[in-house]
C-alpha positions in Angstrom: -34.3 4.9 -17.7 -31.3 6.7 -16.1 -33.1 7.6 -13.0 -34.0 3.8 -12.9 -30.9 2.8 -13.2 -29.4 5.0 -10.5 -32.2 3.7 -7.7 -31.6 0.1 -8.4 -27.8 0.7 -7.9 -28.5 2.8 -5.0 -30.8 -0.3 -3.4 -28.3 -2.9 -3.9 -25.2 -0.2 -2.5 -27.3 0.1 0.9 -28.5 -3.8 0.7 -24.7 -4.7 -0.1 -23.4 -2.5 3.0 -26.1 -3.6 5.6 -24.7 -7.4 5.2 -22.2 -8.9 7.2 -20.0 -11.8 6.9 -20.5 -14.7 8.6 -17.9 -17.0 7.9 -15.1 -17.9 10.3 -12.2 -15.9 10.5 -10.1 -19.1 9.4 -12.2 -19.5 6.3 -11.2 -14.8 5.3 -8.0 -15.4 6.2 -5.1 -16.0 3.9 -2.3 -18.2 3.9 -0.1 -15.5 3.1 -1.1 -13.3 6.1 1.2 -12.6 9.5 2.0 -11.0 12.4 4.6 -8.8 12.5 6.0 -6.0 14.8 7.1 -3.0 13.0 7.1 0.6 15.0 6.5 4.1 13.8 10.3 4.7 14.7 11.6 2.4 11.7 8.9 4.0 9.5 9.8 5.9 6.4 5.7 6.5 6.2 3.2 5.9 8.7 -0.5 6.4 7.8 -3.0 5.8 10.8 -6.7 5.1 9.1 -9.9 3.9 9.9 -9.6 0.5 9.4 -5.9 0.2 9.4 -2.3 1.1 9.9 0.0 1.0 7.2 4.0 1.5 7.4 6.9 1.8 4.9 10.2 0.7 6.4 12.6 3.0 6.2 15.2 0.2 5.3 15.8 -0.7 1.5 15.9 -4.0 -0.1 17.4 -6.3 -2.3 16.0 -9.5 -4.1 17.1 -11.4 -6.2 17.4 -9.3 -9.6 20.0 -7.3 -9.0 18.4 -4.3 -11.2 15.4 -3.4 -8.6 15.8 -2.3 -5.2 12.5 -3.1 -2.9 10.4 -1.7 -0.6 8.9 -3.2 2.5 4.8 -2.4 3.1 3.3 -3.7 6.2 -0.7 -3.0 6.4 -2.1 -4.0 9.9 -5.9 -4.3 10.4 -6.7 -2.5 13.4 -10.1 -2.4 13.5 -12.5 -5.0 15.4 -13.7 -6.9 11.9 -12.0 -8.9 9.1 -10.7 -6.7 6.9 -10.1 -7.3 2.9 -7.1 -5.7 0.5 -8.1 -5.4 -3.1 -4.2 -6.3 -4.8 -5.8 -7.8 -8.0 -4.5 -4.7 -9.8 -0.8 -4.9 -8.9 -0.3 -1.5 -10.0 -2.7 -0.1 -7.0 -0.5 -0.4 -4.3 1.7 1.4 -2.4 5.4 1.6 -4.6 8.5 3.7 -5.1 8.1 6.0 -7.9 11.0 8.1 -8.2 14.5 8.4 -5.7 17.3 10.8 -5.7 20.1 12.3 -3.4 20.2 15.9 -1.9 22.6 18.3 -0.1 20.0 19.3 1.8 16.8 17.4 3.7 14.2 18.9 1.3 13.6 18.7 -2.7 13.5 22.2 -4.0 12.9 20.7 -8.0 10.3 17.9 -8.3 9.9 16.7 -11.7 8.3 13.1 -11.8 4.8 11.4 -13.5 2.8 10.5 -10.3 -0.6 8.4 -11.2 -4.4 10.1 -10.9 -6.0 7.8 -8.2 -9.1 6.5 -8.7 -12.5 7.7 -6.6 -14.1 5.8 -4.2 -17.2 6.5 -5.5 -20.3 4.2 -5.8 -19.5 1.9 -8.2 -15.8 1.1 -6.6 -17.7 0.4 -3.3 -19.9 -2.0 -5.0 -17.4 -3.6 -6.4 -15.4 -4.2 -3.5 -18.2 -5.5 -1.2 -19.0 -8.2 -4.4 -15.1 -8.8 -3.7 -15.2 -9.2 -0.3 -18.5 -11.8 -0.6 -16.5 -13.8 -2.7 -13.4 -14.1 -1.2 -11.0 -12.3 -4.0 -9.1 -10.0 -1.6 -6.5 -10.3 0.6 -8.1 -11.1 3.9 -7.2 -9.6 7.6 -8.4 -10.9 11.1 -8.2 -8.1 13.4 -4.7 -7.0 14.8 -2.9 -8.9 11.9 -0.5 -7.7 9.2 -0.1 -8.1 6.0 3.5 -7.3 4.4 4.6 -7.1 0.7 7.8 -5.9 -0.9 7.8 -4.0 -4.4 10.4 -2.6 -6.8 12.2 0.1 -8.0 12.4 -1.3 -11.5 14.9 1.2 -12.9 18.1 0.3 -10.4 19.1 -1.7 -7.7 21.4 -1.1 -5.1 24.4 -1.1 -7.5 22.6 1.9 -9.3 22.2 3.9 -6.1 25.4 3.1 -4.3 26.9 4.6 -7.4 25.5 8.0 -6.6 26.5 7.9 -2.8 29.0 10.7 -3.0 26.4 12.9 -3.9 25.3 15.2 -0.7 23.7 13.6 2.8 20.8 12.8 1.8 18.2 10.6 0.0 15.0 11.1 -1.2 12.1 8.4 -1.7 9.1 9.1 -3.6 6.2 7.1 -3.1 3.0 6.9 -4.9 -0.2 4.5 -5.3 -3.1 3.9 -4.1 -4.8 0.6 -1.5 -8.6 -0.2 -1.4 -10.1 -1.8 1.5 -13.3 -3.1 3.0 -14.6 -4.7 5.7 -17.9 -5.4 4.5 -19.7 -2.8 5.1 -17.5 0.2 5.3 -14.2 1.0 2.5 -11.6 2.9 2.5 -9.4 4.6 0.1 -5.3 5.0 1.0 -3.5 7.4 -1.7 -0.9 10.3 -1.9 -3.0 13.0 -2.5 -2.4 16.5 -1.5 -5.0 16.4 1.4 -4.2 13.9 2.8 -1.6 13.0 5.6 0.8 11.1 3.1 4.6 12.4 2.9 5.5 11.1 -0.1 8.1 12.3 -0.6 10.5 11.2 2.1 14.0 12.6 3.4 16.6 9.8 4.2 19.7 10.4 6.0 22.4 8.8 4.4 24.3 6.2 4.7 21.4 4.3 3.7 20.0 1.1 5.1 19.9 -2.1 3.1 18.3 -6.0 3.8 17.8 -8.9 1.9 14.1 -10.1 1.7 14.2 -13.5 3.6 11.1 -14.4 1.9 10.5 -13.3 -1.8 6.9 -15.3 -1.5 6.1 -11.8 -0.3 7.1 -9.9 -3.7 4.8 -8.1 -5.2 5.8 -7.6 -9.3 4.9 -4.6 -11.1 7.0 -4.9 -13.9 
């Protein structure tokens, strides 16, 4: 029965990734999607994958509760199909676990809870192709972005601005994880050690601080 089971999953996996989508490109994409023109050079992080780029301002934010700072995530779909986010689980994205300041441009004591990410195995990849048939992601036409902002829901600027007199720098710990698909390919975005991800990331102080213009674009965790 368990060898059954497996070559019925493995048939519809391959059936699954062979399909393509054939609707329009107006009907994928969101309302919520845009074009915007961040560079690696006001990066915090910069993460090149397969089927997209994905960059962390290095300027903090404030909304408006005054207890969170935000961060600033802009994924761009640079690949030459639609592309689909899975953000259903608002605790598998990209978000600021942990900041600090430092006398010197390294942490030499790391003590933090950082999440176990979940495999793209067989079973996630099914799931996100059934996601992507049915229109529950967060949809990309080629050479679009989609931005977000998420908090820091321990402080806000207040809390940090308290602290500034301690050393030259600023440390930013990021963790998370993104899931994508186009179809017929996916692709798994995480802090893990082998990967390319610095997460934790060296600020020079003083620190840079915005508003978010649109908080439509705020992603809640707490």
């Amino acid at each position: 029965m368990r060898l059954k089971t497996q070559v019925i999953m493995m048939l519809f996996l391959s059936s699954i990734m062979s399909c393509t989508s054939a609707q329009s490109k107006e009907d994928k994409t969101n309302a919520t999607t845009q074009t915007t023109n961040s560079t690696v050079e006001s990066s915090l992080i910069h993460y090149n994958g397969e089927l997209c780029n994905v960059w962390v301002e290095n300027t903090l934010y404030e909304g408006s509760n005054p207890n969170y700072f935000y961060i600033k995530v802009e994924i761009k779909n640079t690949s030459e199909n639609i592309i689909g986010i899975d953000l259903k689980d608002k605790w598998k994205i990209i978000y600021p676990n942990q900041w600090g300041n430092l006398h010197t441009p390294e942490r030499n004591f790391i003590d933090e809870i950082r999440i176990i990410p979940d495999e793209l195995d067989s079973l996630k990849m099914v799931k996100l192709f059934a996601d992507f048939k049915n229109d529950s992601l967060e949809f990309l036409d080629p050479n679009k972005s989609f931005t977000y902002y998420t908090e820091f829901n321990a402080n806000g600027k207040t809390g940090i601005d308290n602290t500034h007199e301690v050393g030259n720098f600023f440390y930013l710990s990021l963790d998370g994880q993104l899931f994508l698909t186009n179809g017929s390919k996916c692709e798994r975005i995480c802090f893990e050690e082998e990967t390319l991800w610095q997460g934790n990331s060296v600020l020079t102080k003083p620190l840079n601080w915005d508003k978010i213009a649109n908080e439509n674009l705020i992603i809640e965790r707490d």
